[in-house]
C-alpha positions as CSV (number, residue, x, y, z in Angstrom):
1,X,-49.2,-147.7,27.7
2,X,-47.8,-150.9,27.8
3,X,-44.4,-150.3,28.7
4,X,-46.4,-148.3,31.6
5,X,-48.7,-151.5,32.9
6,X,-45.2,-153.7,32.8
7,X,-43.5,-150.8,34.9
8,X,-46.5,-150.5,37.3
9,X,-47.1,-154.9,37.5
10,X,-43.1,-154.5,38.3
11,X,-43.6,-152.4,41.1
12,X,-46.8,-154.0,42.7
13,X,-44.8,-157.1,42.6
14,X,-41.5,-156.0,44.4
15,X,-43.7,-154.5,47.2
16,X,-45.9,-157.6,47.6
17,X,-46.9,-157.3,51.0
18,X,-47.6,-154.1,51.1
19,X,-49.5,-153.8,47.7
20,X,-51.8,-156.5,48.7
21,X,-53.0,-154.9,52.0
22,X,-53.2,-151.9,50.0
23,X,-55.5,-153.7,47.7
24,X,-57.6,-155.1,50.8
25,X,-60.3,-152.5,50.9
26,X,-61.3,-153.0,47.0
27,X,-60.8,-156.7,47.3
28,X,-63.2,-156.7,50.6
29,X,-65.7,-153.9,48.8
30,X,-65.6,-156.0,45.5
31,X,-66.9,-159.0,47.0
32,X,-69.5,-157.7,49.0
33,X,-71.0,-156.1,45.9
34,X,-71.1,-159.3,44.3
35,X,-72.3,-161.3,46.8
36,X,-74.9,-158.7,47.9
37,X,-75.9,-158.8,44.2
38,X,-76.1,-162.5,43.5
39,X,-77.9,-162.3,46.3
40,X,-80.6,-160.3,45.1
41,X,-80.6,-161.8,41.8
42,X,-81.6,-164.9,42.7
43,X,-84.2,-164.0,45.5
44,X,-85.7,-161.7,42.6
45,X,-85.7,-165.0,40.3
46,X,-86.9,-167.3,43.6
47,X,-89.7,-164.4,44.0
48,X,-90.5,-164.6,40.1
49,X,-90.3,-168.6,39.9
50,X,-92.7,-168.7,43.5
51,X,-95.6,-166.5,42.1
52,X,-95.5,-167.7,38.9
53,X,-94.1,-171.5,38.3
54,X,-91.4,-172.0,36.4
55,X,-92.3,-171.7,33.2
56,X,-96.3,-171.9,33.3
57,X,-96.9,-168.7,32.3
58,X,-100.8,-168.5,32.7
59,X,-102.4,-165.8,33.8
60,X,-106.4,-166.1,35.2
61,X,-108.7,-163.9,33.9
62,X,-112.0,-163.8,36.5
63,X,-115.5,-162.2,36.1
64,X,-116.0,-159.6,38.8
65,X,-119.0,-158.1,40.3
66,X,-117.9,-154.7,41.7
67,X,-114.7,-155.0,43.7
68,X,-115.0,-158.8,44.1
69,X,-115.2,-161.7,42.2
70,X,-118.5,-162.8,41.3
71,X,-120.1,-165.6,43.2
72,X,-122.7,-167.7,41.3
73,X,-124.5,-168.7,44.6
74,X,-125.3,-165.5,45.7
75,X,-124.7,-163.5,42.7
76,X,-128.2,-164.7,40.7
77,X,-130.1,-163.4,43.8
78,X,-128.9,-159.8,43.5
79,X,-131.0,-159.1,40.1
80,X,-128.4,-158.7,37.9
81,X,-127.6,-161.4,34.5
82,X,-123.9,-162.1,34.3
83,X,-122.8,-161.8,30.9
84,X,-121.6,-165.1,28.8
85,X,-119.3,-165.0,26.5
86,X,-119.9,-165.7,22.6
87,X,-118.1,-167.6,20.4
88,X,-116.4,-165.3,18.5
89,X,-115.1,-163.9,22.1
90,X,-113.3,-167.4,23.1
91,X,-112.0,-167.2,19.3
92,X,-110.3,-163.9,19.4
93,X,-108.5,-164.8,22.6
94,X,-107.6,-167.9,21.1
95,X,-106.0,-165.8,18.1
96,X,-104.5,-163.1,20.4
97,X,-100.9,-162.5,19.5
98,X,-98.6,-164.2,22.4
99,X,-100.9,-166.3,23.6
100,X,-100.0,-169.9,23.1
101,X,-103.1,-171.3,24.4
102,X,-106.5,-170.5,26.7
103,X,-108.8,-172.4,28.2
104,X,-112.5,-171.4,29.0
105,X,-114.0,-173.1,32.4
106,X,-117.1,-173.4,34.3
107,X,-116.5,-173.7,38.6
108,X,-118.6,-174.4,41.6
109,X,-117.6,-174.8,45.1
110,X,-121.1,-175.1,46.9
111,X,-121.6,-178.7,44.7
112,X,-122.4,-181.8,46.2
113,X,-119.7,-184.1,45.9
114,X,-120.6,-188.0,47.0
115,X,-119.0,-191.1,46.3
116,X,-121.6,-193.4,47.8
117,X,-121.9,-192.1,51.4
118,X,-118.9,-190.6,51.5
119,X,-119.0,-186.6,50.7
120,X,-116.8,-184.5,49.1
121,X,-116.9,-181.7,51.6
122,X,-115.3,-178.3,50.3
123,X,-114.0,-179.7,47.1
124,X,-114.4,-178.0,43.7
125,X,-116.1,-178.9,40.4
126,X,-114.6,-177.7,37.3
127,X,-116.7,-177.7,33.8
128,X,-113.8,-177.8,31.6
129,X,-112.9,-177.5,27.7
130,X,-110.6,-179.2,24.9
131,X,-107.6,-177.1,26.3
132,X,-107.9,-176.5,30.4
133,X,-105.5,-179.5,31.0
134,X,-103.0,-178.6,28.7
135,X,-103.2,-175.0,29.7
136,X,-102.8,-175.7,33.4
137,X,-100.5,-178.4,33.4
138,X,-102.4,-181.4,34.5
139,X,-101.2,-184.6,33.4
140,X,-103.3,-188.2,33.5
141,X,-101.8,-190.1,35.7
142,X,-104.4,-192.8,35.3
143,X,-107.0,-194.0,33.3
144,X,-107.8,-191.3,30.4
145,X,-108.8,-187.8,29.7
146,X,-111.7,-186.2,28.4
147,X,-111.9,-187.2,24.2
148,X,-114.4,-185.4,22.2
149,X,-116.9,-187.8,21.9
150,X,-117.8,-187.0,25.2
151,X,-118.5,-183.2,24.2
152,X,-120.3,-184.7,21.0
153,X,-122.8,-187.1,23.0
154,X,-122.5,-185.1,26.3
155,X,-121.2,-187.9,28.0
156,X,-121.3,-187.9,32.0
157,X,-117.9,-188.6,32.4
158,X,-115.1,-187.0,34.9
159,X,-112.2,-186.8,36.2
160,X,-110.6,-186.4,39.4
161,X,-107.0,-185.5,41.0
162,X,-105.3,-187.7,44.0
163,X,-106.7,-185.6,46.7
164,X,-110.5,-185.9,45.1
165,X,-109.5,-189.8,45.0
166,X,-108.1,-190.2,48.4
167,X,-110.6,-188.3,50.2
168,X,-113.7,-190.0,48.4
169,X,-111.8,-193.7,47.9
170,X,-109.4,-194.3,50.6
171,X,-106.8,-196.3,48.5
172,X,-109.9,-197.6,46.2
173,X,-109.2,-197.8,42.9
174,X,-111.7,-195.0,41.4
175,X,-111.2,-195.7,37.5
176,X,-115.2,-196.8,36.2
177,X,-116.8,-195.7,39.4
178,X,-119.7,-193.7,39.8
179,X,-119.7,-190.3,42.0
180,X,-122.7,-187.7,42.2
181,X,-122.3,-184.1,41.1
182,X,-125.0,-182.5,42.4
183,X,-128.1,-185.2,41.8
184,X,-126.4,-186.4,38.6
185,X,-123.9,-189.5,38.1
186,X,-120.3,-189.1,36.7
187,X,-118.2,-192.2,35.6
188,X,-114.7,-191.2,36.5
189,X,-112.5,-192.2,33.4
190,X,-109.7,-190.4,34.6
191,X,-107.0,-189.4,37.7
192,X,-105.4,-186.3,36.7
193,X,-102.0,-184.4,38.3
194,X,-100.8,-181.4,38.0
195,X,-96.8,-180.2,37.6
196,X,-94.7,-179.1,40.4
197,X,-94.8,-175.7,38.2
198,X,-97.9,-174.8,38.5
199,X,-98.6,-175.2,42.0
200,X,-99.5,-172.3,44.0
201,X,-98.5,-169.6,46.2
202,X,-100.1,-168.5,49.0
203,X,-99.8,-164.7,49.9
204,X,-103.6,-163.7,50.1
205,X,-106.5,-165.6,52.1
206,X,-108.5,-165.6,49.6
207,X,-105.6,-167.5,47.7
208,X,-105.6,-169.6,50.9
209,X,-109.1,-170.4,50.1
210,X,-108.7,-171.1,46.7
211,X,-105.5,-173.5,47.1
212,X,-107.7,-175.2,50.6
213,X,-110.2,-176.3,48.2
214,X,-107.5,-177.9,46.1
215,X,-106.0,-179.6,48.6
216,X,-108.9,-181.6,49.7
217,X,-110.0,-181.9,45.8
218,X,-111.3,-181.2,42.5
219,X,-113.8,-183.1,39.7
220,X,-113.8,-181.9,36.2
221,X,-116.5,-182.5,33.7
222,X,-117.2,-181.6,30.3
223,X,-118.2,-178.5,30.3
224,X,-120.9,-179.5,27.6
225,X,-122.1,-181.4,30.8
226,X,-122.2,-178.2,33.0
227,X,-126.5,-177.9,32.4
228,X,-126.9,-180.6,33.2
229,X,-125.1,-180.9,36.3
230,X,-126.4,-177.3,37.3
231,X,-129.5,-176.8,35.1
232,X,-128.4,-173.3,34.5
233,X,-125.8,-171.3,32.2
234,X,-123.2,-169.9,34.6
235,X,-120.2,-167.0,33.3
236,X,-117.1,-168.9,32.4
237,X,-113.6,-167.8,34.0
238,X,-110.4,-167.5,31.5
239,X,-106.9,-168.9,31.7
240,X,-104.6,-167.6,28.8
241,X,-100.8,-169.1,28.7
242,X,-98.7,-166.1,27.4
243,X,-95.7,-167.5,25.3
244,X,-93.1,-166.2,28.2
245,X,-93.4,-164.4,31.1
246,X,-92.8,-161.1,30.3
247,X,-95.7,-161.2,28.2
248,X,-98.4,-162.0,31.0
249,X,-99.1,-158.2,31.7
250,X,-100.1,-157.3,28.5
251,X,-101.6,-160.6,26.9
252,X,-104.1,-160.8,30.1
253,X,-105.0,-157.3,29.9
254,X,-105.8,-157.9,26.2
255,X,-107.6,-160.9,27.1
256,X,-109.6,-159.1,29.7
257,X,-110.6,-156.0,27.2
258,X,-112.1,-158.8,24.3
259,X,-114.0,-160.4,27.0
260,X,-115.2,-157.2,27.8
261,X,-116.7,-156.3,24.5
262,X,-120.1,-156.0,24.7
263,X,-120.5,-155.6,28.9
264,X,-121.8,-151.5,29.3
265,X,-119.7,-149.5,30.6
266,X,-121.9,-148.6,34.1
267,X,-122.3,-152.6,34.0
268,X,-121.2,-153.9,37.5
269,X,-119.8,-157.0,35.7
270,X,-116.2,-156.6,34.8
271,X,-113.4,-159.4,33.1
272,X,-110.2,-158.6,34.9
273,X,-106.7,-160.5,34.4
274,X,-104.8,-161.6,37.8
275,X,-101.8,-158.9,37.1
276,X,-99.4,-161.9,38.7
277,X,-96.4,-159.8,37.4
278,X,-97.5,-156.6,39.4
279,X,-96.7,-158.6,42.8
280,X,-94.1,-160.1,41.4
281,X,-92.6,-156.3,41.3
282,X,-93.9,-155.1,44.3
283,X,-92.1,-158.0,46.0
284,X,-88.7,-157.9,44.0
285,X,-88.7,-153.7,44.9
286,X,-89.4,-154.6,48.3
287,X,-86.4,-157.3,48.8
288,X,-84.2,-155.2,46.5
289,X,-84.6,-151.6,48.7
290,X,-83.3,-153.8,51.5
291,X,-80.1,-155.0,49.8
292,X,-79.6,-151.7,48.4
293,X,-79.5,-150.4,52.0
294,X,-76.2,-153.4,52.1
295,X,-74.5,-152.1,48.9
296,X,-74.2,-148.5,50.2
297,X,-72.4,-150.0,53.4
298,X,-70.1,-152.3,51.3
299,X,-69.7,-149.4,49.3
300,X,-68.0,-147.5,52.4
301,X,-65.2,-150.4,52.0
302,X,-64.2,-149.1,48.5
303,X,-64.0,-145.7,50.1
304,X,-61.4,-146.8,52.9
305,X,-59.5,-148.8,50.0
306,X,-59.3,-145.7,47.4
307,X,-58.1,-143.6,50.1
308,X,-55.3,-146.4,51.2
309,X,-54.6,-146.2,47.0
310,X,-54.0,-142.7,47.8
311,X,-51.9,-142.9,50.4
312,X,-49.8,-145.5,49.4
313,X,-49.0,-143.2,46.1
314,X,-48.4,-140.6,47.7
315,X,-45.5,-142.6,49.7
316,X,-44.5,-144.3,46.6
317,X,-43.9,-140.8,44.9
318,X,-41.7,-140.0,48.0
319,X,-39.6,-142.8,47.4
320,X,-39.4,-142.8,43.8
321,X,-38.6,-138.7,43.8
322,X,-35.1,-139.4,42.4
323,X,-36.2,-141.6,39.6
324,X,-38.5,-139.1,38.8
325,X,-36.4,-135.9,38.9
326,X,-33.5,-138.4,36.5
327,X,-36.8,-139.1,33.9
328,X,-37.4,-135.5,33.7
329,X,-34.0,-134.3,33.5
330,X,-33.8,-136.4,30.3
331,X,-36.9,-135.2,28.7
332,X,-39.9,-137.2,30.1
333,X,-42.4,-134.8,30.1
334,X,-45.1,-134.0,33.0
335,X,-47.9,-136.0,31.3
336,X,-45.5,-139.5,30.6
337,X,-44.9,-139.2,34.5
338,X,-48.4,-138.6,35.2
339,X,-49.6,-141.3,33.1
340,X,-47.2,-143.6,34.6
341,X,-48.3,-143.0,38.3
342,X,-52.0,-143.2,37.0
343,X,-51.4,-146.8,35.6
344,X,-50.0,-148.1,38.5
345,X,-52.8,-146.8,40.9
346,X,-55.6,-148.1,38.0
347,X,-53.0,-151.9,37.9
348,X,-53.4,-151.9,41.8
349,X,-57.4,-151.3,42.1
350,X,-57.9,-153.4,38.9
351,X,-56.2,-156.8,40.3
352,X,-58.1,-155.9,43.6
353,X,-61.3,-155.5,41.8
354,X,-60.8,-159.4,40.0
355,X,-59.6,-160.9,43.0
356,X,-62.4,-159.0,44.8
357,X,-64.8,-160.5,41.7
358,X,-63.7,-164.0,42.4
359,X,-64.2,-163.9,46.0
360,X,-67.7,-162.7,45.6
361,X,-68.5,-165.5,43.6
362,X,-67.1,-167.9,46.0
363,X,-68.9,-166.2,49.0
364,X,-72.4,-165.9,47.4
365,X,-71.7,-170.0,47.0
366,X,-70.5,-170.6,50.7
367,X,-73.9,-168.6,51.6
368,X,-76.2,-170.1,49.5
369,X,-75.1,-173.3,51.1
370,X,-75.4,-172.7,54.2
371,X,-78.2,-170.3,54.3
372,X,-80.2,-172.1,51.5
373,X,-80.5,-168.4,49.9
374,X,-80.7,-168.5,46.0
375,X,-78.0,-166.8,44.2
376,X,-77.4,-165.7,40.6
377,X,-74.3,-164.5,39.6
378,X,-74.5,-161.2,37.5
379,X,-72.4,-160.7,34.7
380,X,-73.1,-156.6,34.4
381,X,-72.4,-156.4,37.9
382,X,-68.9,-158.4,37.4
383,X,-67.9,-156.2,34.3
384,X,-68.9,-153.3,36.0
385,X,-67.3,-154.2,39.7
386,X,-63.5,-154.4,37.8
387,X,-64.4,-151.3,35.6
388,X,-65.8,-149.0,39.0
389,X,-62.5,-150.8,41.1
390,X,-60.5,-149.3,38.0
391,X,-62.0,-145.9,38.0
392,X,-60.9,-145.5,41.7
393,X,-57.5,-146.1,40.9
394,X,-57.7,-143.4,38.4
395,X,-59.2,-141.0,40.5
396,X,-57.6,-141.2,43.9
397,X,-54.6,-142.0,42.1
398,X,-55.1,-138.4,40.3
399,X,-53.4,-136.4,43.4
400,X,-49.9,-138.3,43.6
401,X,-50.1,-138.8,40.1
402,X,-50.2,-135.0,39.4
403,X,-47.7,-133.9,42.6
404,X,-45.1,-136.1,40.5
405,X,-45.5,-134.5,37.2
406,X,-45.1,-131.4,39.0
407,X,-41.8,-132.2,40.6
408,X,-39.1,-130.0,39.9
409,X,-36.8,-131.7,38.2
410,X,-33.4,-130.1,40.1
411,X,-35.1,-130.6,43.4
412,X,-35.9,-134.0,43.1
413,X,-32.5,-134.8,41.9
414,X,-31.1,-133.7,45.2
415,X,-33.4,-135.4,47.5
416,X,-32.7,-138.6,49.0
């Protein structure tokens, strides 16, 4: 075998010119495959990283009524009791396997939000727990967070993020003000932030909505202080963070089922997790039928450069027809000449295929650059781009390889 790759690596090399436009078509079809693929590699990770953050890993689990999501300010007109959840609910969620942390969370967006004169209009309030800022990546920027003497004494405390304090301060310092909640005063202790990770995407309107309401601003309060901002006990929404992402599926589902317990089955009130992963799929199939549409057409290119591995055998067995007929007149047998012709085609697609690898790797750079598309190079697809450039060399090289094993010996002697 190896005396066979030094022949073969002889003979590329004394027909330089020749051997490398013979290896054109894989170099050309090698580094389209890799580029197509880096290409959708990273837009699969840009999809991932856009829907879900990178690295958040939370997964909202909302009470529903019917199809929709319940809305307290219509939903207590509509004679039905949302159910609330027990203690031993927020508990087992807590102690769910892959599940690093959950929060439990009270939320209003029809509140009255004034600082002085000055309103609030279309920002949310937020009755939140020992764990939502953690959970959802808010950081204090200023001031402090919530500490649990203010659950113990129901202190009326908040805390607000920059668009809550722009909107209702105007460059005023907010720290030890006073804002109204509904017809109930709030000191805010507190100017929260939260990561570039865990900031939204919009692909829905109602997400629109949602992220809108951020945007102009949100209060939290302890949710201790949530009757007596509201004077009535409202369902709480859910967010779990799963310990990695391909955990989300399954830890909110399981989330959604122990939250569940004890709602009847004909009840109109469902928990139901935000399957974040699902669209992440649906949106990585979507971009990834399009590029496969690209590989079959690059594919045409190692077509065109197996058949030109053909051809060029084929001519090379003319030429070399007098070595072969000596080799067999002095014992070579059919299958040393076969195996010999069959290295050399496998040697010529196989340097094609790495030169092809390393110009894909250098074109999916030069178009990320200039297109701003995210790539990610693929190590299975490299490994398997040199071993599927080999295999062409073994099987279009299969025909000349065989019509000189099957040279008769005399006869090729005598040609010229």
């Amino acid at each position: 075998m190896l005396e066979n790759m030094r022949i073969s690596i002889q003979g590329i090399w004394s027909h330089k010119m020749r051997s490398f436009l013979t290896m054109l078509g894989i170099i050309i079809g090698i580094a389209s495959i890799i580029a197509i693929v880096s290409t959708i590699k990273g837009t699969s990770e840009q999809i991932k990283e856009d829907l879900i953050g990178s690295g958040n890993n939370t997964v909202t689990i909302s009470l529903y009524s019917g199809d929709s999501g319940y809305d307290p300010m219509f939903g207590m007109t509509d004679g039905g009791k949302p159910p609330l959840l027990t203690k031993e609910q927020k508990e087992e969620v807590m102690d769910m396997e892959h599940v690093e942390n959950a929060t439990f969370f009270h939320t209003s967006t029809y509140s009255s939000i004034y600082y002085q004169n000055t309103a609030l209009q279309g920002g949310t309030v937020y009755g939140i727990d020992e764990n939502y800022l953690d959970t959802c990546g808010y950081m204090v920027r200023s001031g402090r967070g919530f500490i649990q003497k203010d659950y113990d004494n129901l202190n009326k405390v908040a805390l607000i993020d920059s668009n809550a304090a722009e909107n209702l301060f105007s460059g005023e310092d907010p720290l030890g003000k006073t804002i109204e909640v509904g017809d109930d005063p709030f000191t805010v202790v507190g100017i929260v932030q939260q990561g570039d990770s865990y900031q939204p995407n919009i692909s829905s309107l109602d997400e629109y909505y949602s992220y809108y309401q951020t945007v102009v601003g949100t209060v939290m309060i302890p949710s201790k202080c949530w009757p007596i901002a509201f004077q009535f006990d409202e369902p709480e929404n859910v967010v779990i963070k799963a310990d990695s992402t391909d955990n989300m599926s399954s830890a909110g589902n399981d989330a959604a089922k122990i939250l569940n317990q004890g709602i009847e089955e004909d009840s109109k009130f469902k928990y139901k997790a935000d399957d974040v992963m699902e669209k992440v799929k649906d949106m990585q199939q979507l971009s990834e039928s399009t590029n496969q549409q690209l590989l079959w057409i690059a594919s045409i290119s190692l077509l065109v450069g197996g058949i030109g591995v053909m051809n060029i055998m084929l001519v090379s067995v003319t030429e070399r027809t007098s070595e072969i007929g000596l080799k067999k007149a002095i014992g070579a047998r059919k299958k040393v000449i076969l195996y010999q012709f069959l290295t050399e085609a496998s040697m010529l697609t196989s340097i094609g295929g790495v030169i092809g690898v390393i110009l894909g790797i250098v074109l999916s750079k030069v178009v990320s650059e200039i297109s701003g598309a995210p790539t990610a190079i693929s190590i299975p697809a490299i490994i398997g781009s040199v071993l599927f450039s080999t295999l062409i060399g073994v099987i279009f090289g299969l025909l000349p390889s065989v019509k000189a094993a099957n040279l008769n010996p005399i006869d090729a002697l005598r040609s010229e």
